[in-house]
ROLO-436974 format. One record per residue: x, y, z of N, C-alpha, C in turn; residue in one letter. Coordinates in steps of 0.05 Angstrom, whole numbers, plus 5000, padded with zeros to 4 digits. Layout:
// ROLO-436974
XYZXYZXYZa/...
// end
This chain:
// ROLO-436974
334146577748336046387736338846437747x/340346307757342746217769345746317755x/346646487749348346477727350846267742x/352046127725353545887723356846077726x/358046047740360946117756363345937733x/364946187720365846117695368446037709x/369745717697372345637699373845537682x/375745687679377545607647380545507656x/380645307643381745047640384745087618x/387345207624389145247612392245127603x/392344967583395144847587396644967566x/399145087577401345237561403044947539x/403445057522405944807506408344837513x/410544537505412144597501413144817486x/414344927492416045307476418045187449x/416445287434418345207408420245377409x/423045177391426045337393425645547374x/424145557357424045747329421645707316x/420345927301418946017290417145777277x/415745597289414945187279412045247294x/411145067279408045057283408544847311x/406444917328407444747352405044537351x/405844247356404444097355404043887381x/402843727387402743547403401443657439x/400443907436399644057465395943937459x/394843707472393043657482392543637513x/390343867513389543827540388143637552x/389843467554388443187556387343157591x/389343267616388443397642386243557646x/386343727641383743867636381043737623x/381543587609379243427596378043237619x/380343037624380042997652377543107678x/379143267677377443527706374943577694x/374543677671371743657659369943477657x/370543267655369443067650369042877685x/370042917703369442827727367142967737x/368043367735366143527740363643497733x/363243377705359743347703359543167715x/360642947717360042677727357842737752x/360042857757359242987793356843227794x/356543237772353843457777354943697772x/357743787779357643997780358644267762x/357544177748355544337711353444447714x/352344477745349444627750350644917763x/352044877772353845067778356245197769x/357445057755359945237738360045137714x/361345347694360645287667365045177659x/365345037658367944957656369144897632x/370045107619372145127590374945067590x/375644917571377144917559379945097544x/381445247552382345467538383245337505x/382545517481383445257459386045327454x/387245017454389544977444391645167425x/388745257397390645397385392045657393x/390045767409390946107416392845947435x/392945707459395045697471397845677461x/397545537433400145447423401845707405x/399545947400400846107381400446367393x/399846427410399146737432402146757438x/402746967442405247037459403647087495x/405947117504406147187541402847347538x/404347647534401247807545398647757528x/398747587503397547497493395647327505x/396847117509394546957537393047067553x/395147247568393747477591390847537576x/391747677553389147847544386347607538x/387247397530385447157518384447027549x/384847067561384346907586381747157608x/382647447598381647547618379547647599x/380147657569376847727552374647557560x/375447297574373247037576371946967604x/373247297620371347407644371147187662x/373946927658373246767686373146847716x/371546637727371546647758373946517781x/374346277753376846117768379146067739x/381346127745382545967713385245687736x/384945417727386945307730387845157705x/391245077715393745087703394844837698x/395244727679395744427688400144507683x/401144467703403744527698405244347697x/407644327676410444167668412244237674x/414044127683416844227679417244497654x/416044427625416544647605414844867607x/412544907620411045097617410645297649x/412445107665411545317693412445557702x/415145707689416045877693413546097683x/413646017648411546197639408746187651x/407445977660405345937678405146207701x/406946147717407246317740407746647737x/408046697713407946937696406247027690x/403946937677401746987673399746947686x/400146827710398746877736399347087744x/401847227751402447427763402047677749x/400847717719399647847702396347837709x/395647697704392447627718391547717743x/393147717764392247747790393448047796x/394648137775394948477768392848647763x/391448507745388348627735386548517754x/386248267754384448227776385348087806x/385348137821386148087838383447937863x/381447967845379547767865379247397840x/380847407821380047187799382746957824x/381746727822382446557830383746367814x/385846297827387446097805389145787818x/388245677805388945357811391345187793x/392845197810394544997788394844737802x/395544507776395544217787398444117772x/399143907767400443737742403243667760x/404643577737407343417763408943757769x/408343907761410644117780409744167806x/407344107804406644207837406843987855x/408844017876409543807901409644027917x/410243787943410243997970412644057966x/415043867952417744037954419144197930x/417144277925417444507906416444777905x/417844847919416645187940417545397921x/418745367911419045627897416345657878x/414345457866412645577856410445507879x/410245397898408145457918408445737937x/411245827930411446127958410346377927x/409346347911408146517891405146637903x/405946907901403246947915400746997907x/400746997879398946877850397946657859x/398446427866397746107866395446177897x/392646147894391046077908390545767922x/390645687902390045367898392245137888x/393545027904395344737882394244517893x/394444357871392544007873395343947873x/396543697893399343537895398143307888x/399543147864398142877855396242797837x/394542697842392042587826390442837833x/389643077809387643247809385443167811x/383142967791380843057787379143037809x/380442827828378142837853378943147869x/380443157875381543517888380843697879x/379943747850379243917831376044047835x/375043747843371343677839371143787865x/372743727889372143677917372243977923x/374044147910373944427912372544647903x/371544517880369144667859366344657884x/366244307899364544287919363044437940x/366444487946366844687975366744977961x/366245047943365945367937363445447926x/362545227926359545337912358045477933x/359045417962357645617979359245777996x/362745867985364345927993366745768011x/369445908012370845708024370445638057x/370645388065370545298094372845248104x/375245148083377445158106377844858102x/375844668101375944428108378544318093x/380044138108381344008093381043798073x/381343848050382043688030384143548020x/383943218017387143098019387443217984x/390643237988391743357960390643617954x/390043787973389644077962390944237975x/393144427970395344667977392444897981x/393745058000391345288004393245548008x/393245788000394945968003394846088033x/391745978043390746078065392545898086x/393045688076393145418099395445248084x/397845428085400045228070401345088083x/401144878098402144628103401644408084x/403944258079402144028059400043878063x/398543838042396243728046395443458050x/394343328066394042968066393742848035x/395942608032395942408006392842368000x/392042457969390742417951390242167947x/388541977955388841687940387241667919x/387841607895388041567873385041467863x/383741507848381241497827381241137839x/379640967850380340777844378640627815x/377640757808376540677775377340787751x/378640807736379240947710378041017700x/376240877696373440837680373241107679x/372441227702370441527714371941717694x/374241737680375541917672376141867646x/375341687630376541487609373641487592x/374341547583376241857567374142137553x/375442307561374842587545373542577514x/375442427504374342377476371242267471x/370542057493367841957484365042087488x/366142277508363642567509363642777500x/366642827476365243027458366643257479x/368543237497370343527509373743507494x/374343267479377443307466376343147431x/377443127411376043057391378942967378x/379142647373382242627360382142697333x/380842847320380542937301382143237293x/382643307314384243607321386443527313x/389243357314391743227307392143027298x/389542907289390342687281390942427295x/390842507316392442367352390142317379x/390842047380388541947413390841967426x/391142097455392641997474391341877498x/392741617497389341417523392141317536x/390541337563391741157587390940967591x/392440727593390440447608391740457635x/393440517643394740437666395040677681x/394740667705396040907721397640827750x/400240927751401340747767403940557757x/405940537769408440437758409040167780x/410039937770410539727796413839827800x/415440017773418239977787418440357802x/420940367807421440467826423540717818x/424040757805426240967794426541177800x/428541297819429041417829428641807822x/429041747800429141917787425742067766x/424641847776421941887759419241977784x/416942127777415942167794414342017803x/412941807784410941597791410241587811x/413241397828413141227852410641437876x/412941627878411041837900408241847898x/406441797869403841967866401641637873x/403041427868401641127860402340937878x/400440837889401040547912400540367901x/398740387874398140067862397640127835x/396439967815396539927798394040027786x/393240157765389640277772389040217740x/387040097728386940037705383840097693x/383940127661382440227644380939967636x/378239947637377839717632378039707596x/376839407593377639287560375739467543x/372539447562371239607540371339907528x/372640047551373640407549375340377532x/377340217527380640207513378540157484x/377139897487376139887450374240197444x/372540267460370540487459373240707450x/374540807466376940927452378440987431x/378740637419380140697401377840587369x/375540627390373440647364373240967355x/373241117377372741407367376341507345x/378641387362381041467339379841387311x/379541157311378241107283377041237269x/374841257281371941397266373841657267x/375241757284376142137269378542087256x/378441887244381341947235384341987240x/384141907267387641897279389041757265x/391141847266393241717243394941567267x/394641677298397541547312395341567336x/396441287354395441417382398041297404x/397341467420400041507438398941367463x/399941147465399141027504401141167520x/399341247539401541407555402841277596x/401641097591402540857616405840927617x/406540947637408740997653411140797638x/410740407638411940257627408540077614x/409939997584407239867575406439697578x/408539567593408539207593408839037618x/408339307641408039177657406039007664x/403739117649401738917658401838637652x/401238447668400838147664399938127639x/397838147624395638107602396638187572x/399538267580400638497559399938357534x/401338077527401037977504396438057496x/395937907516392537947507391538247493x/393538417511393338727515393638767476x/396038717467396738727444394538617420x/393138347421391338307406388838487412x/387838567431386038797434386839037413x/389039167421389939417401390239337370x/391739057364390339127337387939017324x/385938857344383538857328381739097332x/382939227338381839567344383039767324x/385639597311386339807288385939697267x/384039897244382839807226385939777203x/384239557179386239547156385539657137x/386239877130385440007103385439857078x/384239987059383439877034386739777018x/389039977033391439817010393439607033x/391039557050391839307062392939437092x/394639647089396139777117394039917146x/394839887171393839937192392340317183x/390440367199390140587198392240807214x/392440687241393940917260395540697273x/399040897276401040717282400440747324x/401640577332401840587360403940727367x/404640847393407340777406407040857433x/409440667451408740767483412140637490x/411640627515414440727526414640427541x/416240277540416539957555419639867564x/419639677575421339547588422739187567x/424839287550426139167535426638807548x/426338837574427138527580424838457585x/422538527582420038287573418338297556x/420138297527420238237502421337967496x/420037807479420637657470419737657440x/419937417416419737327397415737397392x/415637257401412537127407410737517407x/411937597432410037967430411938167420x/414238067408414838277383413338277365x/412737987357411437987337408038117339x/406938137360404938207367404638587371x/406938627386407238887379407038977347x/409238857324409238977306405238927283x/404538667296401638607290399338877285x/400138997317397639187318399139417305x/400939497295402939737288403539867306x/405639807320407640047333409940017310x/410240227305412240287293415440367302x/414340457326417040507346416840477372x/418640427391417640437414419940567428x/420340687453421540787471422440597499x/425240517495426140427514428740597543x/428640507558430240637576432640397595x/434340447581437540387586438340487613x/439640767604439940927626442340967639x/443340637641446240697653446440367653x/449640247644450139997639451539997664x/452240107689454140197710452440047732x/453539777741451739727765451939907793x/453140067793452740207821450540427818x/450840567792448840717776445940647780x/446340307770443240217776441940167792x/444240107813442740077848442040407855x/443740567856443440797861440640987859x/440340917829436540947814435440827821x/435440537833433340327833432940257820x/435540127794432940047766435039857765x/435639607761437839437747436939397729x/438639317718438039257678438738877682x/437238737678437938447667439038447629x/441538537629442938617600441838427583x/441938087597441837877568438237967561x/437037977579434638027575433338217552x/434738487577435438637546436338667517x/438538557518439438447486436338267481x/435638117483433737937476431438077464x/430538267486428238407478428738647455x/431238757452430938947427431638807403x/432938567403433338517380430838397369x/428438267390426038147379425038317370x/425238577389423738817357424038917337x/427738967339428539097320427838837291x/429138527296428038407269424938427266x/423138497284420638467273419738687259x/421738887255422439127239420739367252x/420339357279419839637302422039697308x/422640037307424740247306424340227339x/427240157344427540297379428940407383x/428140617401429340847414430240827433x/433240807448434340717472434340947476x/434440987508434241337514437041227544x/439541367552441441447566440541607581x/442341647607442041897620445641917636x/445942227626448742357636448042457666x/449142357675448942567703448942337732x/447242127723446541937749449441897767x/448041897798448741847816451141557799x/453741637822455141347818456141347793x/455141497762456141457744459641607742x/460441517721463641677717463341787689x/465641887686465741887646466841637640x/467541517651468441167641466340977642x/463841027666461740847662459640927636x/460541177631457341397619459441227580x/461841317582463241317556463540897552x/463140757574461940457575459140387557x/457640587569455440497565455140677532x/456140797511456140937489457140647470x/459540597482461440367469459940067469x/457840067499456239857497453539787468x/451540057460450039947454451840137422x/454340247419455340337390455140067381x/456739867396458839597381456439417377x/454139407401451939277400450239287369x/449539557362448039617353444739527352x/444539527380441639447393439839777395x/439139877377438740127374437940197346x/436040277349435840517318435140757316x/435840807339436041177349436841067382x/438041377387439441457420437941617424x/437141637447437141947466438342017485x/440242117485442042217509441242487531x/440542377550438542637572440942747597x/441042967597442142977623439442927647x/441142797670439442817688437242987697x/435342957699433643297718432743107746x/433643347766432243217798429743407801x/428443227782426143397783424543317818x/422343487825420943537841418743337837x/417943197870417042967879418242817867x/420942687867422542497866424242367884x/424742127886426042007910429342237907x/430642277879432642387885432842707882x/430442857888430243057894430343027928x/429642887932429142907961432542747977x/433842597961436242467966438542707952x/438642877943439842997923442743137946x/441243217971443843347989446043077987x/443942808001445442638018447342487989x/446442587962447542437951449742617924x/449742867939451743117937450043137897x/449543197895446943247859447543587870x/448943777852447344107856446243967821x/444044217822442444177801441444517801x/440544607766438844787771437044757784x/435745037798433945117814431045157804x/431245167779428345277766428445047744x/426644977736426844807713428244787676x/429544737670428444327672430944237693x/431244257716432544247743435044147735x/436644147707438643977698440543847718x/442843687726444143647745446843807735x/448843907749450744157745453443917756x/452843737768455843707780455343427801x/455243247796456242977818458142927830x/458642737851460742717857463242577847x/462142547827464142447804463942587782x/463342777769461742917742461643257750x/463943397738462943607745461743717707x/461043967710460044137694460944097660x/463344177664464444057640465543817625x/466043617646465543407634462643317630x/460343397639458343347629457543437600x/458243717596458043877565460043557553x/462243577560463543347536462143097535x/461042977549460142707542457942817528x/456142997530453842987513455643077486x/457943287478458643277453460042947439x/460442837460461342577446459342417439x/455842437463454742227446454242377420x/454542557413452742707392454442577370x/457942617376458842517352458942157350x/459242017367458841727369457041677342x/454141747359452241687343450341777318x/452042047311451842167290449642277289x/448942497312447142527313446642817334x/445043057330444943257339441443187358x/441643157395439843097396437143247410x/438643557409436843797411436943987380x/436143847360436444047329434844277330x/436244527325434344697321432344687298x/430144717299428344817263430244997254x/429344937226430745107199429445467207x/431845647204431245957205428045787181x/427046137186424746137178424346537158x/424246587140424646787124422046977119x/421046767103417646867093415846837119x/413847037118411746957130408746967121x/406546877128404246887120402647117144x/401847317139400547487154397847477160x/396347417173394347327165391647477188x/390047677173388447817194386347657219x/387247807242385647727259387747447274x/389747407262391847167282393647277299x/394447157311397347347325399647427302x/400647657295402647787279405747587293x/406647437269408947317277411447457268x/411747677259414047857253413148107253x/415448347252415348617250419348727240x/418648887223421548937207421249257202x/423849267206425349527220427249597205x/427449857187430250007168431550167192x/433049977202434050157220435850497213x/436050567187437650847171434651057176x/432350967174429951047179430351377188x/430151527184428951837195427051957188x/425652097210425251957236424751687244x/426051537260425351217265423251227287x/421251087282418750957297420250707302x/419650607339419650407345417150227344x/415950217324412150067312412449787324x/412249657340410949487338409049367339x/406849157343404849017333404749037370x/402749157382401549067408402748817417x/403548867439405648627457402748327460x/401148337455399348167463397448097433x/398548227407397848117383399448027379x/402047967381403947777373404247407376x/406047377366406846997362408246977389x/408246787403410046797410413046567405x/412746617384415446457369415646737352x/416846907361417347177333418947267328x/419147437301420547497287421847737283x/424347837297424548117291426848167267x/425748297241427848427220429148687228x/431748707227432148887218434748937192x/433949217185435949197162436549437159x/439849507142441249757159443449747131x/444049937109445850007096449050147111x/448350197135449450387151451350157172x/449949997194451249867204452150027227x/451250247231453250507246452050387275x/452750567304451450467320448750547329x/448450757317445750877314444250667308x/444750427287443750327281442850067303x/445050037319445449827333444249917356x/444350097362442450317388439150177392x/438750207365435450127362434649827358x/437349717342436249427348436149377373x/438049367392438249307426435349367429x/435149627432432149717442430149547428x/429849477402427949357396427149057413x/430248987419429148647431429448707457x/430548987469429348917493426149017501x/425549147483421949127485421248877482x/421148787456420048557450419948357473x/422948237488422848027519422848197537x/421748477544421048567569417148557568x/416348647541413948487535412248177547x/415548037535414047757531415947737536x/416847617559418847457568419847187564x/417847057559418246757552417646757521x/417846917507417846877475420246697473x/419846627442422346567430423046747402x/424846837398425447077389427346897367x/427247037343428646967317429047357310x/431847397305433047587304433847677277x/433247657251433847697222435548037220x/437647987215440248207212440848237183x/439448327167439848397137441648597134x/444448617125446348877104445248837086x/444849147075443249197050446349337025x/448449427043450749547037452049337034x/454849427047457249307046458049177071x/456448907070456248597093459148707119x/461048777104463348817125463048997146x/461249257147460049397161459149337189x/457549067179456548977208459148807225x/458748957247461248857267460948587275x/462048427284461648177304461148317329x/461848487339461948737367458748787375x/457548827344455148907345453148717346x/454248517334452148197343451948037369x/454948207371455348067407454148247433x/453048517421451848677443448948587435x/448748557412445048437411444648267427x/445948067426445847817429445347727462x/448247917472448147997505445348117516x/443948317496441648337511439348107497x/439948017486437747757492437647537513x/439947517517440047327543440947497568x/439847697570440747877590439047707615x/436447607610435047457626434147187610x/433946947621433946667616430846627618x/430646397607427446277609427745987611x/425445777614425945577606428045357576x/427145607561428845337540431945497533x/432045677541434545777554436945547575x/435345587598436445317602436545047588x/434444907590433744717576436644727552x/437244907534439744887515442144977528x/442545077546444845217569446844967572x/445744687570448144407575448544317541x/448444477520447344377500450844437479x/452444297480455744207476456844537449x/453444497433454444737419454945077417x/454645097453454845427447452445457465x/452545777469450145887481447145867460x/445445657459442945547441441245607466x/438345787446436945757473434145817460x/432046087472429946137462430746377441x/432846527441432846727420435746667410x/436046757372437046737358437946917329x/440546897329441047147306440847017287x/440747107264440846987235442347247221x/444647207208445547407181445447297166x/442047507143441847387116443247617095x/443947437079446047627061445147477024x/445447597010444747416988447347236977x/446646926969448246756959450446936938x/450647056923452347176904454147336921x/454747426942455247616963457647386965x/457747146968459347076993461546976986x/462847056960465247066950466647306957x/465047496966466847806958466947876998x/466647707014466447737049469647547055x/470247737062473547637074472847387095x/474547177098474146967116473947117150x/477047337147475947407174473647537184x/472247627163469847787172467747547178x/467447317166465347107160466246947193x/468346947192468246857224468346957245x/468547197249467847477269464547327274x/463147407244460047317248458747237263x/461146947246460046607256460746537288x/461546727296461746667326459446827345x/457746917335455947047350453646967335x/453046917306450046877294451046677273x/448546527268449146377237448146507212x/449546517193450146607173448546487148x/446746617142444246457109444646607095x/445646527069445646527050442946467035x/441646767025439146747010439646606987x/438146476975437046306946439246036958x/440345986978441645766980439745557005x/439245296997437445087022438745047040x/437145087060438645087086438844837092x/441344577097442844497105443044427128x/440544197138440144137181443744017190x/444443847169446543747172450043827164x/449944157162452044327162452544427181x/453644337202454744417228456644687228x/456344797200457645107197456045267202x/452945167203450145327201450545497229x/451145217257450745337281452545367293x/451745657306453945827323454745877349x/457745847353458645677371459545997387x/456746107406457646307422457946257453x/460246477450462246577469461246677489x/460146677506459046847526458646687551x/458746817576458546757600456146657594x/456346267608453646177609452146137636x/454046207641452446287688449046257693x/448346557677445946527683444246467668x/445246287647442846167629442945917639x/445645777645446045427652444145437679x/444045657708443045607716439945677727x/
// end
């Protein structure tokens, strides 16, 4: 008997800011690849898993490592994001430490040919550029009797790194549509279907990766979309998410719309079972498919503005037809669907007079019932990654590639327009989660805290195995003393903790058990320094973020509510300039902008 060649199938989450149950990481790619693979037969030969979700979403760094290499694969690939590739490429380079004959594949939009810094990784065996599942199958193909070399379009080879010939695209959907109906993704896990009908964008945006991956338009037929959203049903989804590039491009859209809701059932107190939502183009809305939209339940939808600046819009490739636009959000907003206009700071051509235009445009409008204000990212396989010299863009180098400086826009006027949309629209639009205090311990899960008397003699540095831990965690410590002895060992403690796990996110709990004045601001500001001694993704990611150095790790001084009459103001703002300050038995307050702390520190190497 044959033993079957084990391949495990891995997608990292977005990195929560704090200590939050992380939600919304379906490996919906991977399901994908699985689901072509049997198609193709080739299930007689490799046995192709899934890594689950939960250990992905709640493992720390070496945590994975350990979960990935107990399951004795032969191949593990990576589906990579912008948020997960740093840490990705980490735990490859952990993997190929222990084993160094295990093979590893990564696919998803980070991997392009012009994105070398994670193709010159000498971890990465394998990258799929584009449409994976046929590249995926075609490779599983070619190894069942070892590698040949042959070229495969859309396959990176570490052996043979030139880029690889364009991938053309699945031309059936069908073949891949969907995971859910064979029993390899179950919308029963979140509550949540995420289905594609479309693959492929007709516009052109400069800034988006689409264009590069799609020559035409590739579609799900009618019966997969109802078969689909027969299985949300039957499990229970409460929401399903279309994930088409724009929703309305298609011709059929209005037809498209009576399909989705005679596919969503009406419960017994009359209301839809599961709300919709997807991402569309405001000027072809009208009266007639607002009303059709709000029919099947979307409850909100996602629009993209971007820039009211016509040189802006030539620049991206996107013009906006404004009356159009006005037309189309107001048909939704009266048909009482929440829209989300989403901005972007940074574009080519823009100013702070076109960017602070377009704030004043949709404030006075009030064509809106939420903002999102984005700085630019030139991200990788993009027309303006590739235009970015000719069109003077520096941008970070590692992801989320933010833009640093235009030729109109430098650095700090970018920090100010994002603090102005924040106050315009009354609205904070990176919130941290609420500190987090209590925890539930629970045997056999990853340990999400460990707490430390730092007065302790003899003091043990104990912690919980670098690879049983959360990686959203929690370090206590607490200290009558405050001395530096004391401060000696906190340092040390977090620099174990992120020399461990690098890409954690770290919540820092600073308890006085004495006399609160003890603890220095001096001493929060050397912790603090070694937490960001080295950057990660959401490091950056909060590095343009108007309030201070916000990132993956964070102080908290809890002190008890009765306490905070007898703490001198100047000591309370020494604090408040390096950690935020809780008050035990008092509710924490998302909308007390005293909460968060506005630190001081060189942001060099976190911004970039």
């Amino acid at each position: 008997m044959t033993t079957l060649r084990s391949v495990l199938l891995v997608q990292l989450p977005i990195p929560p800011a704090g200590p939050t149950d992380v939600v919304g990481n379906v490996p919906l790619a991977a399901g994908y690849l699985k689901m072509l693979a049997r198609q193709r037969g080739l299930d007689t030969d490799f046995d192709i898993q899934i890594f689950p979700p939960t250990l992905a979403n709640s493992c720390s760094d070496r945590g994975i490592v350990a979960a990935i290499l107990q399951r004795q694969p032969w191949m593990v690939g990576f589906t990579c994001y912008l948020w997960n590739i740093d840490r990705t490429i980490w735990i490859c380079q952990q993997l190929k430490t222990v084993r160094p004959d295990l093979l590893i594949v990564l696919g998803g939009p980070e991997i392009t040919a012009d994105n070398g810094w994670v193709l010159e990784q000498q971890c990465v065996d394998y990258a799929s550029i584009g449409e994976g599942e046929q590249t995926f199958c075609e490779l599983l193909a070619e190894l069942k009797t070892g590698p040949t070399e042959t070229p495969i379009a859309g396959l990176w080879r570490r052996t043979s790194p030139a880029a690889p010939a364009f991938r053309q695209p699945l031309p059936h959907l069908n073949d891949i549509s969907s995971p859910y109906l064979v029993g390899i993704l179950d919308a029963a896990d979140e509550e949540m279907l995420m289905l594609e009908t479309i693959r492929g964008c007709i516009f052109k945006c400069k800034f988006c990766y689409y264009p590069k991956s799609y020559d035409a338009l590739y579609f799900v037929s009618r019966d997969k979309i109802i078969a689909n959203l027969k299985h949300a049903a039957e499990h229970g989804a409460r929401e399903v998410v279309l994930l088409d590039p724009t929703l309305n491009q298609r011709r059929d859209f209005d037809d498209f719309l009576k399909l989705l809701s005679d596919c969503n059932p009406t419960q017994s107190d009359g209301t839809r079972q599961f709300t919709y939502f997807g991402e569309l183009r405001a000027e072809g809305i009208n009266v007639d498919t607002a009303k059709l939209l709000r029919d099947a339940n979307f409850s909100e939808v996602e629009i993209g503005l971007q820039s009211v600046d016509p040189l802006a819009q030539d620049l991206m490739d996107r013009r906006n037809n404004m009356k159009a636009f006005e037309r189309g959000v107001r048909a939704m907003m009266d048909a009482g669907i929440r829209v989300k206009v989403d901005l972007i700071i940074g574009l080519p051509g823009d100013t702070e007079a076109s960017i602070r235009r377009g704030y004043e445009y949709l404030s006075q409008s009030g064509l809106f019932t939420d903002v999102q204000v984005f700085n630019l990212a030139i991200l990788p396989g993009t027309a303006f990654r590739a235009e970015a010299e000719m069109l003077g863009l520096k941008f970070q180098p590692r992801p989320p590639y933010y833009v640093l400086e235009t030729p109109t826009l430098n650095l700090t006027q970018i920090y100010g327009l994002m603090q102005e949309a924040q106050d315009i629209f009354d609205t904070d639009f990176d919130p941290f989660p609420p500190p987090k205090l209590t925890f539930d311990i629970v045997p056999g899960d990853p340990i999400p805290v460990a707490e430390f008397d730092l007065d302790a003699e003899p003091f043990e540095e104990v912690l919980p195995a670098a690879e049983d831990r959360t990686h959203a965690f929690t370090l206590r410590f607490k200290s009558r003393k405050w001395n530096r002895s004391a401060l000696r060992r906190a340092v040390a403690l977090i620099q174990r903790v992120l020399t461990d796990n690098p890409h954690s996110t770290l919540q820092v709990l600073v308890e006085p058990l004495g006399d609160p004045e003890l603890l220095k601001p001096g001493f929060l500001q050397e912790m603090l320094r070694e937490c960001y001694s080295t950057s990660n993704y959401l490091d950056r990611y909060y590095g343009l973020n108007p309030e201070g150095l916000l990132g993956s790790k964070r102080l908290l001084v809890v002190l008890p509510a009765e306490q905070r009459p007898t703490v001198t103001e100047e000591w309370f703002e020494g604090i408040d300039e390096f950690a935020t300050v809780l008050w035990r038995g008092q509710v924490w307050d998302t909308e007390n902008t005293e909460n968060t702390a506005e630190i001081n520190l060189d942001l060099g190497s976190v911004v970039q």
